[in-house]
Chimera marker file (.cmm) of the C-alpha trace (Angstrom):
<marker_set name="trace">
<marker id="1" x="22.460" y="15.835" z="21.679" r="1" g="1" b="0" radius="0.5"/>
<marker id="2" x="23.041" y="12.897" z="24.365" r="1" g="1" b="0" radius="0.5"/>
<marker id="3" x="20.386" y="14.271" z="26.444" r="1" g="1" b="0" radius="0.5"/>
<marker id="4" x="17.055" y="11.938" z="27.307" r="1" g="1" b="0" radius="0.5"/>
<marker id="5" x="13.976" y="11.704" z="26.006" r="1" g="1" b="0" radius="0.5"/>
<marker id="6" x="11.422" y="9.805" z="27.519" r="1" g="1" b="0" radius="0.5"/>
<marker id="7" x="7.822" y="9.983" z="28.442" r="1" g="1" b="0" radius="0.5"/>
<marker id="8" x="5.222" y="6.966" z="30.053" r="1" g="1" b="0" radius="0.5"/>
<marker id="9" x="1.750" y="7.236" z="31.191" r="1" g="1" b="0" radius="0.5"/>
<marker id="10" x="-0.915" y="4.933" z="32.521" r="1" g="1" b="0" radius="0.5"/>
<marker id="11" x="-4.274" y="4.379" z="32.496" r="1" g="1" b="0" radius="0.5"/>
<marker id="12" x="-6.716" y="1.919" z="34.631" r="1" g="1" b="0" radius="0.5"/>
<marker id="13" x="-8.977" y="-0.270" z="32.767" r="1" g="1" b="0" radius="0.5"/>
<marker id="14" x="-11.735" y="-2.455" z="34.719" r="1" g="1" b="0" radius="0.5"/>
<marker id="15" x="-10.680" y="-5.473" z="32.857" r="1" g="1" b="0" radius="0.5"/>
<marker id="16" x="-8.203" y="-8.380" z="33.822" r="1" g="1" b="0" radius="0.5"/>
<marker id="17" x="-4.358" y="-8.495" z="32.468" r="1" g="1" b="0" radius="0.5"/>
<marker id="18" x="-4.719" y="-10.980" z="29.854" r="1" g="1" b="0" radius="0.5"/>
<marker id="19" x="-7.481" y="-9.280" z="28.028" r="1" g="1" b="0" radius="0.5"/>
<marker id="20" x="-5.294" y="-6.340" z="27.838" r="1" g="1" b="0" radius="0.5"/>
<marker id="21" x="-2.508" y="-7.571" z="26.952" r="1" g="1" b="0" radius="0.5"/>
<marker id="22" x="-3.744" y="-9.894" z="24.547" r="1" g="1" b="0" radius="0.5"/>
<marker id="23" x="-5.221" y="-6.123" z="22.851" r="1" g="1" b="0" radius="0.5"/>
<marker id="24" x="-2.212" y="-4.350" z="23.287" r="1" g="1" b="0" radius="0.5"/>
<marker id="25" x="0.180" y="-7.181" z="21.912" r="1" g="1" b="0" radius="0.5"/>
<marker id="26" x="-1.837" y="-7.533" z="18.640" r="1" g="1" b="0" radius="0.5"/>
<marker id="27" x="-0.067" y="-4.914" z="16.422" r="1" g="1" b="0" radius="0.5"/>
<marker id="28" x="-2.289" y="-5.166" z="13.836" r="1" g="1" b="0" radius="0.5"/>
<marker id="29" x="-5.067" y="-3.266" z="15.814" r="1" g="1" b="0" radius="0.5"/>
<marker id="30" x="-2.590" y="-0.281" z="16.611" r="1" g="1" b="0" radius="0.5"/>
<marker id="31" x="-4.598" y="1.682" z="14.136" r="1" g="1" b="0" radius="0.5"/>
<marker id="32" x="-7.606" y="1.294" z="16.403" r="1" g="1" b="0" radius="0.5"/>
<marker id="33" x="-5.821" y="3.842" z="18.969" r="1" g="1" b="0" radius="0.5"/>
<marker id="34" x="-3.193" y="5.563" z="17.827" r="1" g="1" b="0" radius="0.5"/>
<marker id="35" x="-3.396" y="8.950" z="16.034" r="1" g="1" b="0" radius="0.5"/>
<marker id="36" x="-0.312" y="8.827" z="14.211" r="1" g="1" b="0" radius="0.5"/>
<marker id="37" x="0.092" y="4.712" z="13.170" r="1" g="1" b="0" radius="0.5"/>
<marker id="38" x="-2.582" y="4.220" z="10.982" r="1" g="1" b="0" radius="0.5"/>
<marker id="39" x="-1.932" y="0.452" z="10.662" r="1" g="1" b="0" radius="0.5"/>
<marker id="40" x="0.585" y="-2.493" z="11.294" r="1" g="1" b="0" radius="0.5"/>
<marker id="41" x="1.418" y="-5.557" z="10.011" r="1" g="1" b="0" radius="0.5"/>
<marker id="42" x="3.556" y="-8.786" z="11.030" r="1" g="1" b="0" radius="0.5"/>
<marker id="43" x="6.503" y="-9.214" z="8.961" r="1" g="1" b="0" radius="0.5"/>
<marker id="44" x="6.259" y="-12.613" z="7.197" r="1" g="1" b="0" radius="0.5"/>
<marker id="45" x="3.174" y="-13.721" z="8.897" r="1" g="1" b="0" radius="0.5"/>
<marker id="46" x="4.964" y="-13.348" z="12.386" r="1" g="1" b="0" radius="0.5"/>
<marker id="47" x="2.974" y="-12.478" z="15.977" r="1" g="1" b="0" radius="0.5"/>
<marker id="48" x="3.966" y="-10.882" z="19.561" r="1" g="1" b="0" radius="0.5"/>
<marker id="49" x="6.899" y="-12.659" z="20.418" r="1" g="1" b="0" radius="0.5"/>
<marker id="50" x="10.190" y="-11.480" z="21.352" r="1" g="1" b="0" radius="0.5"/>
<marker id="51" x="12.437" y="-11.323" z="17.822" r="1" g="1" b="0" radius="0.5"/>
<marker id="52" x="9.432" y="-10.761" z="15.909" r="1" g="1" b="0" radius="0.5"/>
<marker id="53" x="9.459" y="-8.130" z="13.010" r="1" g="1" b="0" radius="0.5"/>
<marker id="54" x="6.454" y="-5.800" z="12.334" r="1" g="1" b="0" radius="0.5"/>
<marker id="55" x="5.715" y="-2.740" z="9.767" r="1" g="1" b="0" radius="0.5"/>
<marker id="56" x="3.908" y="0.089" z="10.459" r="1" g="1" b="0" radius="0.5"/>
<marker id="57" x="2.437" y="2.976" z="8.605" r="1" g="1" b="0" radius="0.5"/>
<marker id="58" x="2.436" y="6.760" z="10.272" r="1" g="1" b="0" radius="0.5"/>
<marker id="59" x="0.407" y="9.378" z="9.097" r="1" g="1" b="0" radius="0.5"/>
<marker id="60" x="0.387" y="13.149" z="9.984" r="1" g="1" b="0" radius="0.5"/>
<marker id="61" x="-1.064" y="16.226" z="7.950" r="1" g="1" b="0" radius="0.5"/>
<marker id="62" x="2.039" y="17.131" z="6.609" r="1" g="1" b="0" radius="0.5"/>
<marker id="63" x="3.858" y="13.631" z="5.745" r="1" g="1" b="0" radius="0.5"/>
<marker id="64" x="3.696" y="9.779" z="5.826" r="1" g="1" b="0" radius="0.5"/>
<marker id="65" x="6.461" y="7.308" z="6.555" r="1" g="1" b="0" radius="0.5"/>
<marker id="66" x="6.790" y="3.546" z="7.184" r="1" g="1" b="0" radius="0.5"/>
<marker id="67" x="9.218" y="2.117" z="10.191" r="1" g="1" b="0" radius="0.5"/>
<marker id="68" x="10.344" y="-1.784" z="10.830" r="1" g="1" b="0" radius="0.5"/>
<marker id="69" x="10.331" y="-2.664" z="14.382" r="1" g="1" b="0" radius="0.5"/>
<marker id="70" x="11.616" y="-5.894" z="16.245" r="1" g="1" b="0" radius="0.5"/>
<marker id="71" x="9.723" y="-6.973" z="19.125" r="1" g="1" b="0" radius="0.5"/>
<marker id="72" x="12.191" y="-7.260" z="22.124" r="1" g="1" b="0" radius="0.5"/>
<marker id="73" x="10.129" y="-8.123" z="25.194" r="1" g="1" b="0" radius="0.5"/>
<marker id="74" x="6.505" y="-10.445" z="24.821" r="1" g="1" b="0" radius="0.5"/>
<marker id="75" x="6.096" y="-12.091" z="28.048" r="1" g="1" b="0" radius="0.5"/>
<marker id="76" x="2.689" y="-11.590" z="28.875" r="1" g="1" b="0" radius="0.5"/>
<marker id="77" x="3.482" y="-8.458" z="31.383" r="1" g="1" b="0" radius="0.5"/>
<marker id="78" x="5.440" y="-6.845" z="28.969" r="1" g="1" b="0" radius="0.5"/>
<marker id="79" x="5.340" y="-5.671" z="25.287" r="1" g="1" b="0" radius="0.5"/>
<marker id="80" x="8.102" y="-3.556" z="23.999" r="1" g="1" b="0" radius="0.5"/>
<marker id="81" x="9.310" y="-3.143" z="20.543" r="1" g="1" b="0" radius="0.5"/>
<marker id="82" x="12.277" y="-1.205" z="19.187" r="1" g="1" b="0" radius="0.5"/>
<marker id="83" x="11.866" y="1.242" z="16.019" r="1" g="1" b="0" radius="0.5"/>
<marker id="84" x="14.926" y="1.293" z="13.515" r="1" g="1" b="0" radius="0.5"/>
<marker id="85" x="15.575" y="-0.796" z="15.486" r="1" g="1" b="0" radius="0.5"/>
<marker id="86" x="17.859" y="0.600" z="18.350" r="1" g="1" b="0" radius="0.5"/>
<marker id="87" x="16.429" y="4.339" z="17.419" r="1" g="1" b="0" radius="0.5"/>
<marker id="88" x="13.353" y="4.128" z="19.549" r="1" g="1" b="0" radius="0.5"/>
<marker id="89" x="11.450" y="1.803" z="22.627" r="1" g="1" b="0" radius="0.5"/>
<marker id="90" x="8.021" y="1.706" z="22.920" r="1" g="1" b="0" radius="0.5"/>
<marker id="91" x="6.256" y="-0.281" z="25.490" r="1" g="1" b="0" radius="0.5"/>
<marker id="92" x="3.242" y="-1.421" z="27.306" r="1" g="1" b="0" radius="0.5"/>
<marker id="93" x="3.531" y="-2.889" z="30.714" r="1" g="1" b="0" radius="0.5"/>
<marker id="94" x="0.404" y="-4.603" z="32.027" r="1" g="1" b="0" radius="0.5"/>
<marker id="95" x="0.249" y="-4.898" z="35.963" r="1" g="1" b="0" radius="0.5"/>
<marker id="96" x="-3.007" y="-5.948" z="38.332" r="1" g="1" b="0" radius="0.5"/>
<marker id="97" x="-4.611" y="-2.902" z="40.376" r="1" g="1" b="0" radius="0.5"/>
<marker id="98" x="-7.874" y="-2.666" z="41.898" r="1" g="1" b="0" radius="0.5"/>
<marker id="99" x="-9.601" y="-5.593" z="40.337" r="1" g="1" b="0" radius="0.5"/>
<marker id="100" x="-8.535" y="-4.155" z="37.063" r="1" g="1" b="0" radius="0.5"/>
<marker id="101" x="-5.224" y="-3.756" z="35.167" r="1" g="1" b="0" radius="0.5"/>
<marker id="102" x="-3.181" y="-0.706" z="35.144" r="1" g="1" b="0" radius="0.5"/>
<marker id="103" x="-1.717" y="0.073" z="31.626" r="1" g="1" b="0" radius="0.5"/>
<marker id="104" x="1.821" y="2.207" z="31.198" r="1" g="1" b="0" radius="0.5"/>
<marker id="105" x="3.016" y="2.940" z="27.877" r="1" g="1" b="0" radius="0.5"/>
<marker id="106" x="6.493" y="4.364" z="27.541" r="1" g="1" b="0" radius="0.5"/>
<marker id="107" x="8.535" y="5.663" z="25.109" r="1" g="1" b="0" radius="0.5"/>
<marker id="108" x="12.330" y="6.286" z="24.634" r="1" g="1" b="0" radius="0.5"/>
<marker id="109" x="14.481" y="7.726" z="21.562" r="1" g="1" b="0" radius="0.5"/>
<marker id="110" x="18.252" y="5.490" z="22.213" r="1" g="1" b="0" radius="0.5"/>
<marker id="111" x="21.737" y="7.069" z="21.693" r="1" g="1" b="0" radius="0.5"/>
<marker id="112" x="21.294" y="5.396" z="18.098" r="1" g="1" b="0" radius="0.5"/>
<marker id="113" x="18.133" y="7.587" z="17.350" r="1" g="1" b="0" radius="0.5"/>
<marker id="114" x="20.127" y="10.591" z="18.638" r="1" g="1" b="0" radius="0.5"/>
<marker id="115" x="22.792" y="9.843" z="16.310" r="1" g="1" b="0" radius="0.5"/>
<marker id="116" x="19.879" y="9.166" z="13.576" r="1" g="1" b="0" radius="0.5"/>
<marker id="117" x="18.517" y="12.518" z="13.814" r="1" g="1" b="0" radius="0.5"/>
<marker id="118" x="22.141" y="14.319" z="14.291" r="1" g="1" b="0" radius="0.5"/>
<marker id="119" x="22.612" y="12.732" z="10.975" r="1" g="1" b="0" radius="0.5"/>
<marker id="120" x="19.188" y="13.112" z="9.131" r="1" g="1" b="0" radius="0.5"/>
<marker id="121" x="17.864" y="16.330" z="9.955" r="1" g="1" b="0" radius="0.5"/>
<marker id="122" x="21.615" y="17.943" z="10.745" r="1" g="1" b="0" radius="0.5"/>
<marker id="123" x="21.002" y="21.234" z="12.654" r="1" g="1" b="0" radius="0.5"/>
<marker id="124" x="17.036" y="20.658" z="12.492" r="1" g="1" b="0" radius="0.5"/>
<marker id="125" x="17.396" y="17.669" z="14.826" r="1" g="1" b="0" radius="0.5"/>
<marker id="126" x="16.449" y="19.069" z="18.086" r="1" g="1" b="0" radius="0.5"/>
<marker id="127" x="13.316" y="20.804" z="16.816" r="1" g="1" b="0" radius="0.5"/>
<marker id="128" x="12.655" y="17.579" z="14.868" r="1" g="1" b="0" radius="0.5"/>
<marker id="129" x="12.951" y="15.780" z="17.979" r="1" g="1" b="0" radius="0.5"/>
<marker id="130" x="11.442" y="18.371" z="20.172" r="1" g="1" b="0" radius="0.5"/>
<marker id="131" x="8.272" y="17.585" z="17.760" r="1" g="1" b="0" radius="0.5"/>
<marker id="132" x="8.619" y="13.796" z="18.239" r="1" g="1" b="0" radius="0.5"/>
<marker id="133" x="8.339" y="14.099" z="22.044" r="1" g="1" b="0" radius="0.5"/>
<marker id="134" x="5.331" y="16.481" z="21.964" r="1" g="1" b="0" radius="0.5"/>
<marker id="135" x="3.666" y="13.642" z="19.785" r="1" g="1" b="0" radius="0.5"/>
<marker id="136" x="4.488" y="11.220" z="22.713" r="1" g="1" b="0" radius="0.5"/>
<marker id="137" x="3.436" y="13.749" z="25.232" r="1" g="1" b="0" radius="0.5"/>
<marker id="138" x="0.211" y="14.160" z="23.321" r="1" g="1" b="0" radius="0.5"/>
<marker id="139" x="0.047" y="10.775" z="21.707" r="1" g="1" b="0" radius="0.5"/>
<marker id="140" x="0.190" y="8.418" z="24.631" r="1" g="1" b="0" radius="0.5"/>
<marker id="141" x="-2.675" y="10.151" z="26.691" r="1" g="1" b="0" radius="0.5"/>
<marker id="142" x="-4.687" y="9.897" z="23.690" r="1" g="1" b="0" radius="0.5"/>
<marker id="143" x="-3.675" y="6.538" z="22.610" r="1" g="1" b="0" radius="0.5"/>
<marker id="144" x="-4.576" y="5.089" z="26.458" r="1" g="1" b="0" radius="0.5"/>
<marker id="145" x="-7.565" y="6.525" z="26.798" r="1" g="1" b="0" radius="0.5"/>
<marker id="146" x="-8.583" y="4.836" z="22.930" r="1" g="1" b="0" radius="0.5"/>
<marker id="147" x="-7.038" y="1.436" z="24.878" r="1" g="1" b="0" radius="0.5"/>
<marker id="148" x="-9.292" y="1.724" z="27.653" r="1" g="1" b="0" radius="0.5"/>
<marker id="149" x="-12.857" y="2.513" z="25.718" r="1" g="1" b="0" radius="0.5"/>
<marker id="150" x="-11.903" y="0.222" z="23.086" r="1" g="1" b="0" radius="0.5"/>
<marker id="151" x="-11.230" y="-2.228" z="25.921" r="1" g="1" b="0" radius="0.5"/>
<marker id="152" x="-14.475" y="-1.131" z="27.966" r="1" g="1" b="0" radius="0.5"/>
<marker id="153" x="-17.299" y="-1.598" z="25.697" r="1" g="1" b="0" radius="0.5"/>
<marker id="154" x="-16.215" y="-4.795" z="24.855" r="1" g="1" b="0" radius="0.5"/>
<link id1="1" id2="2" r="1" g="1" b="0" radius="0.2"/>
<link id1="2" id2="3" r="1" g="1" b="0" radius="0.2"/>
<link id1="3" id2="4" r="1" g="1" b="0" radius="0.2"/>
<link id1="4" id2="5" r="1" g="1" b="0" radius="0.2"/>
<link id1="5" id2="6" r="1" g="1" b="0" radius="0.2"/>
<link id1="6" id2="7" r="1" g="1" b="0" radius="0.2"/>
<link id1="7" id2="8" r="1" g="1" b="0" radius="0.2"/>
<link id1="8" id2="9" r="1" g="1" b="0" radius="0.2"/>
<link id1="9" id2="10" r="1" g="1" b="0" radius="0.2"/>
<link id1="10" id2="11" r="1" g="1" b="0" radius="0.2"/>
<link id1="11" id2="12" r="1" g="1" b="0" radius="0.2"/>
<link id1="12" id2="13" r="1" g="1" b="0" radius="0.2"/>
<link id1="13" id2="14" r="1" g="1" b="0" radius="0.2"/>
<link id1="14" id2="15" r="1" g="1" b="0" radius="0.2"/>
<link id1="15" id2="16" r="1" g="1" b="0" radius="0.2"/>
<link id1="16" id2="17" r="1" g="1" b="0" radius="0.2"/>
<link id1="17" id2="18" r="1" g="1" b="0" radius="0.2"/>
<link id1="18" id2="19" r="1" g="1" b="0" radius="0.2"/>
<link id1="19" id2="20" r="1" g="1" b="0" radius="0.2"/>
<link id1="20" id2="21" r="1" g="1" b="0" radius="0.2"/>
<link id1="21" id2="22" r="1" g="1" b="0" radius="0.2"/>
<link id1="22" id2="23" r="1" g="1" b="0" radius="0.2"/>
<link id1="23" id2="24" r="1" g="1" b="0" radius="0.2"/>
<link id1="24" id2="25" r="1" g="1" b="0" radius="0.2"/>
<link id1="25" id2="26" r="1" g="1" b="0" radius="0.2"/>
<link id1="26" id2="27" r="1" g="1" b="0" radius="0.2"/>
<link id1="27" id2="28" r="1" g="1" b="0" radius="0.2"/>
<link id1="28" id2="29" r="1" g="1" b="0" radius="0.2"/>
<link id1="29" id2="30" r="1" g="1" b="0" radius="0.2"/>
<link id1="30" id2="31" r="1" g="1" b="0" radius="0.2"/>
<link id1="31" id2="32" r="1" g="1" b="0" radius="0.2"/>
<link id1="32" id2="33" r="1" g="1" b="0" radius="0.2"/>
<link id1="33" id2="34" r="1" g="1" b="0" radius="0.2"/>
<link id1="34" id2="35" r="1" g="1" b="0" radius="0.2"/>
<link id1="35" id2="36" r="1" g="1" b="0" radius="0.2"/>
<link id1="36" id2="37" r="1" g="1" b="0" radius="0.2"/>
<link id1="37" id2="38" r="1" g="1" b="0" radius="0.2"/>
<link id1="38" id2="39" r="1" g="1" b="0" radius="0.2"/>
<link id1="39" id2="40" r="1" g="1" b="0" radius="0.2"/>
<link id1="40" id2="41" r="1" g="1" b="0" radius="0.2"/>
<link id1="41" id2="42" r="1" g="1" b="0" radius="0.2"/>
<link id1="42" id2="43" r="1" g="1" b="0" radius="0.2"/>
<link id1="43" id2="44" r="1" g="1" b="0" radius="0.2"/>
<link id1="44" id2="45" r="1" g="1" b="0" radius="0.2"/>
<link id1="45" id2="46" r="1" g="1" b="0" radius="0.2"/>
<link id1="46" id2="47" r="1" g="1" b="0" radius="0.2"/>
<link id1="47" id2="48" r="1" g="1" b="0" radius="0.2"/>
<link id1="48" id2="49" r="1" g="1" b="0" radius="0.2"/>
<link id1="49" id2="50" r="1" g="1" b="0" radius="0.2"/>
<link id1="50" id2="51" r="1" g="1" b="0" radius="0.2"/>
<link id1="51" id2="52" r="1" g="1" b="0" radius="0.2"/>
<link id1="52" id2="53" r="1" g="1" b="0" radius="0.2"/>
<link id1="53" id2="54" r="1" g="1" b="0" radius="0.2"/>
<link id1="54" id2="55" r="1" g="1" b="0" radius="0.2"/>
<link id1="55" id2="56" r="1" g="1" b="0" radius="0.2"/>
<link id1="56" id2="57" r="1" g="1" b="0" radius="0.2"/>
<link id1="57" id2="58" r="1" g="1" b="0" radius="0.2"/>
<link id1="58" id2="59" r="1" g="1" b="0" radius="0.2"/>
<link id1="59" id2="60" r="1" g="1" b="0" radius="0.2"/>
<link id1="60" id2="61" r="1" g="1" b="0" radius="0.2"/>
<link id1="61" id2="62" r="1" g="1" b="0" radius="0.2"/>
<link id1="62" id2="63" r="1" g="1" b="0" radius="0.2"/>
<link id1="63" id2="64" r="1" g="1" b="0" radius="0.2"/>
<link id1="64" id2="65" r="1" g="1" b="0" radius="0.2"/>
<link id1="65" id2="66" r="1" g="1" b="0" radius="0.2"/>
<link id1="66" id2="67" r="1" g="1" b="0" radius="0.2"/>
<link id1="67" id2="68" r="1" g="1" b="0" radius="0.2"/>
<link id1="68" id2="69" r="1" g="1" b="0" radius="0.2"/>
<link id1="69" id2="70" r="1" g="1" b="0" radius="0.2"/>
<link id1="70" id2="71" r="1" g="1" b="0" radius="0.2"/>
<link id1="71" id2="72" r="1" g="1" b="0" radius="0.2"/>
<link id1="72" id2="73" r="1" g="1" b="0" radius="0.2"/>
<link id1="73" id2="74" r="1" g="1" b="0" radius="0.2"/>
<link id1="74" id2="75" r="1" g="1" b="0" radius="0.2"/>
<link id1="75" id2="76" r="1" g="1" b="0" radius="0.2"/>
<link id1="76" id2="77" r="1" g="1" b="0" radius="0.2"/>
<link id1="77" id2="78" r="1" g="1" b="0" radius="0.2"/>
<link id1="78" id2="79" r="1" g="1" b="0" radius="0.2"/>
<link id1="79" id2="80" r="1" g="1" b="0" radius="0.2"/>
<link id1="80" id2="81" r="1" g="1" b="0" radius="0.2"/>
<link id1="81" id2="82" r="1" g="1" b="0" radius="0.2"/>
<link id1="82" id2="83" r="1" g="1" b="0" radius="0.2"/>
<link id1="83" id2="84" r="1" g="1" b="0" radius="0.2"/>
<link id1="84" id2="85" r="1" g="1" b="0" radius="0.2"/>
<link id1="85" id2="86" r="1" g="1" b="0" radius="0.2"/>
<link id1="86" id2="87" r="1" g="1" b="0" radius="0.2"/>
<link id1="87" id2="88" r="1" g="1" b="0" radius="0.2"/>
<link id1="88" id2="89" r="1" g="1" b="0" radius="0.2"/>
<link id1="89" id2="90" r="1" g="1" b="0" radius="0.2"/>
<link id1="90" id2="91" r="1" g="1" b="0" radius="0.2"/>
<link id1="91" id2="92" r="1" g="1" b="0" radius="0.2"/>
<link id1="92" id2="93" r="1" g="1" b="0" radius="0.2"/>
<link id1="93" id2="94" r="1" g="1" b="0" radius="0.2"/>
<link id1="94" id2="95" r="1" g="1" b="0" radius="0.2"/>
<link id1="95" id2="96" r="1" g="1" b="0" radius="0.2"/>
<link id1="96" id2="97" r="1" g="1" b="0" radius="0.2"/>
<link id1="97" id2="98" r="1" g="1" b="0" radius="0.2"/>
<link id1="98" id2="99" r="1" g="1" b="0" radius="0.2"/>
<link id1="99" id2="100" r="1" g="1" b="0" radius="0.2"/>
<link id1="100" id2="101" r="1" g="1" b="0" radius="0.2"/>
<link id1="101" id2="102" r="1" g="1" b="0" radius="0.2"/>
<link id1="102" id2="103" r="1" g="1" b="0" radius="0.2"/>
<link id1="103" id2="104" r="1" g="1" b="0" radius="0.2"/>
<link id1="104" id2="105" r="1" g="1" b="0" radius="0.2"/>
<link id1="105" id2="106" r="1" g="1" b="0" radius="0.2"/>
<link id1="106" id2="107" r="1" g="1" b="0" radius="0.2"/>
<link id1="107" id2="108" r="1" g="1" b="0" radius="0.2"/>
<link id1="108" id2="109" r="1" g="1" b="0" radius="0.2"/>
<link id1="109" id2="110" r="1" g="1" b="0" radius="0.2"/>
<link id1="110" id2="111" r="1" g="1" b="0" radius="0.2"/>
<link id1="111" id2="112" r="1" g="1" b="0" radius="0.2"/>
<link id1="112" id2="113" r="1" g="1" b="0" radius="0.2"/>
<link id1="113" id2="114" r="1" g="1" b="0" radius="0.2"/>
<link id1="114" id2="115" r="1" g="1" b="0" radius="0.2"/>
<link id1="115" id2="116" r="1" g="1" b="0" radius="0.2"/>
<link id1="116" id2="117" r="1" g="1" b="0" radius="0.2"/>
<link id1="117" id2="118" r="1" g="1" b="0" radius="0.2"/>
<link id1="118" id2="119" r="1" g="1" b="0" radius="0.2"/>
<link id1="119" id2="120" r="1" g="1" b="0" radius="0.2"/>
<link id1="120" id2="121" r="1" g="1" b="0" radius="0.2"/>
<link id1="121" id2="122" r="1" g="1" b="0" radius="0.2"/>
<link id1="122" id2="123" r="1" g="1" b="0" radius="0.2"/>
<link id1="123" id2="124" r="1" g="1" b="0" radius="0.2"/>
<link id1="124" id2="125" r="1" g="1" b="0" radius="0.2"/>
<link id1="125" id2="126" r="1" g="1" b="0" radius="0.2"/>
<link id1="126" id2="127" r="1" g="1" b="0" radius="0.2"/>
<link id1="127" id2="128" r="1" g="1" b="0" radius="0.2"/>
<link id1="128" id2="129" r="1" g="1" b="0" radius="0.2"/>
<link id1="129" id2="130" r="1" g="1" b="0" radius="0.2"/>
<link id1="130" id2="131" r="1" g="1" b="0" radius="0.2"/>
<link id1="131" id2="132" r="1" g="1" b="0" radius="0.2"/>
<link id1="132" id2="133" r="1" g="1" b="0" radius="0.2"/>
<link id1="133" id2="134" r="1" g="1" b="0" radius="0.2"/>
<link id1="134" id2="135" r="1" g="1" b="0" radius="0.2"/>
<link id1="135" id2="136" r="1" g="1" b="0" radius="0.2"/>
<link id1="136" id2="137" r="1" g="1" b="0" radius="0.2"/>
<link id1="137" id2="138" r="1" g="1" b="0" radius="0.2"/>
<link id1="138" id2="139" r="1" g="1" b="0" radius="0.2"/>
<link id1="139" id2="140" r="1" g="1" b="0" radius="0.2"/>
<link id1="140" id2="141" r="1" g="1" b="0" radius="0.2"/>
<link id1="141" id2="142" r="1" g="1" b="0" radius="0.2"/>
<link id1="142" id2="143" r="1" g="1" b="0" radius="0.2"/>
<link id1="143" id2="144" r="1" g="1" b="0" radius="0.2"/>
<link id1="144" id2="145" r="1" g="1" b="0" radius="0.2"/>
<link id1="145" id2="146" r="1" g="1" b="0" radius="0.2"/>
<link id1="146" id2="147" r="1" g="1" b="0" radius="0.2"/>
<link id1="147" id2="148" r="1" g="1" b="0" radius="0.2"/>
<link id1="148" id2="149" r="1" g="1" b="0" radius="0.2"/>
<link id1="149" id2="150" r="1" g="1" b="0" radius="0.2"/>
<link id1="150" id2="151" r="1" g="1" b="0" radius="0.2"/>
<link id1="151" id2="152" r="1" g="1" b="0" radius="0.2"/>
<link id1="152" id2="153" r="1" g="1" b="0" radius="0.2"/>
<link id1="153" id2="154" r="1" g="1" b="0" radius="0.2"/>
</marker_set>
């Protein structure tokens, strides 16, 4: 169960870098977009740097769950945290296009959430993890598009 799984998308929003990544940056309006994090928190009053820990809350009809996540990259271009950590990447990349600011988010379950999975969910782990990358496949669309309004009517 080595095999990848990955998924980005992007979006163009008619406003300038900073303002988006300034949005995108603040976990604690993730519950603004997303449809499955609900909400997220700084870890000991922490913000979007790189080492930074943050706690987030997941909802879907049939469960909720709560994941840590360490901020690796925060540079102003780039935000990407790591679930588990080392089990999944997430990240938004923030580049200048057409007077406006094109948004990719990406996602990316590691060997380490592989092995997580293997070990969790034993022969269920591919269709668990077959559901996990239709939620990205769905999710990040979704969650863009919520970026981009949210962003827009400022």
């Amino acid at each position: 169960m080595s095999q990848s799984l990955s998924f980005s998308d992007s979006i163009l929003i008619a406003a300038e870098p900073e303002t988006v990544y300034d949005i995108v940056s603040d976990v604690t309006r993730t519950g603004e977009w997303s449809p499955i994090c609900r909400e997220c928190w700084w870890d000991e009053g922490d913000g979007p740097r790189a080492g930074a820990w943050f706690t987030g809350r997941n909802v879907k009809p049939d469960r909720e769950w709560e994941t840590r996540s360490l901020v690796q990259v925060a540079d102003g271009r780039e935000f990407t945290w790591s679930v588990g950590p080392g089990r999944v990447l997430w990240s938004y990349r923030v580049e200048a296009e057409d007077g406006g600011t094109r948004l990719t988010e990406s996602w990316e379950v590691l060997p380490a959430g592989h092995e997580f999975f293997s070990e969790k969910y034993g022969d269920e782990a591919p269709a668990q993890l077959a559901q996990r990358e239709q939620d990205a496949r769905t999710g990040i669309p979704e969650t863009l598009a919520a970026i981009k309004r949210i962003i827009e009517q400022r």
